[in-house]
C-alpha positions, 0 to 999 in steps of 0.5 A, spaced: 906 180 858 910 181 864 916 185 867 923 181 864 919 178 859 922 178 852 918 179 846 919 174 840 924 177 835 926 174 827 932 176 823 932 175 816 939 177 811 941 179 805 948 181 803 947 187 798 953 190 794 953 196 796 958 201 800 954 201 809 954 209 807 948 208 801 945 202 805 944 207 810 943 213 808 937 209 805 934 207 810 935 214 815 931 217 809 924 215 812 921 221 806 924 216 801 921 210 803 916 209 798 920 211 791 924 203 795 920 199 800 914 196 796 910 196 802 911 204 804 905 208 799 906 215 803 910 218 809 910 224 813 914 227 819 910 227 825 917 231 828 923 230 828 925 223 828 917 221 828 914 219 822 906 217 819 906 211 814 901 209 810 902 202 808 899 197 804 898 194 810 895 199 814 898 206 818 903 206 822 907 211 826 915 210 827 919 213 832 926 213 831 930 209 837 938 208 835 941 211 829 949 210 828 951 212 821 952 207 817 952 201 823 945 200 824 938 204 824 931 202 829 926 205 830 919 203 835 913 202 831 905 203 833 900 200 829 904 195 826 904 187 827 912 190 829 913 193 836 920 195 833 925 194 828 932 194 826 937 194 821 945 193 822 949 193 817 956 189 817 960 190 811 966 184 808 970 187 802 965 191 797 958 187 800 954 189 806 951 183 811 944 187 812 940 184 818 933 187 819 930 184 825 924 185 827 920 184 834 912 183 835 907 181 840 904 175 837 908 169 836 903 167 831 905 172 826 913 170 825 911 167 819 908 173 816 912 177 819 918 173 816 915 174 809 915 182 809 922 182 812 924 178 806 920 183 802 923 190 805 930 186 804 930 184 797 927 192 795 933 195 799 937 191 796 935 192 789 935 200 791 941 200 793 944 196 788 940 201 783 944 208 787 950 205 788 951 203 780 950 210 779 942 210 778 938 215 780 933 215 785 927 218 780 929 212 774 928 206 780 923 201 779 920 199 785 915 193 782 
């Protein structure tokens, strides 16, 4: 890839009812990912905003890049079809607009990669749908 290239990005939405604090705070607790995200098996924190990630996919490592509490979250990612990802949340009346884009080397991947953003969306939304209804994080069922 040349220097002023861009890499190829998707974005997939969902509207989750919930409040843009306990989206958020879902997605800033990197340890949490597993008791929600279907794909995520087992974290651990590498150092302070770096995590090792064992997926049903395969390891990867993920580095915190941007954070602003309760607008939008990203992170860089090494070993991963992704090169980085992101989530900005835009909330309207009691529902959050969740975008998760993704960034990736190869465009022959979009359609896999399209499939796991629905993925993470759709158990980030049922989580946080779940907490917000005053559920506890132990009684959630992720599958």
């Amino acid at each position: 890839m040349k220097k002023g290239d861009f890499l190829p990005r998707i974005e997939r939405k969902k509207k989750i009812k919930a409040s843009p604090k306990t989206i958020y705070d879902i997605l800033e607790d990197e340890l949490g990912m597993p008791t929600w995200n279907l794909v995520v098996n087992e974290v651990k924190e590498l150092a302070p905003g770096k995590y090792f990630l064992k997926t049903n996919v395969g390891e990867v490592t993920s580095t915190r890049i941007e954070a602003v509490p309760n607008e939008k979250i990203s992170a860089k990612q090494e070993n991963s079809l992704m090169t980085s990802l992101g989530y900005i949340l835009t909330p309207k009346d009691d529902i959050v607009q969740a975008v998760l884009w993704a960034e990736y080397d190869n465009p022959d991947d979009e359609m896999m990669l399209g499939i796991a953003g629905e993925v993470f969306l759709k158990s980030l939304k049922k989580y946080a749908e779940h907490l917000e209804a005053g559920g506890k994080p132990e009684e959630f069922q992720k599958k």
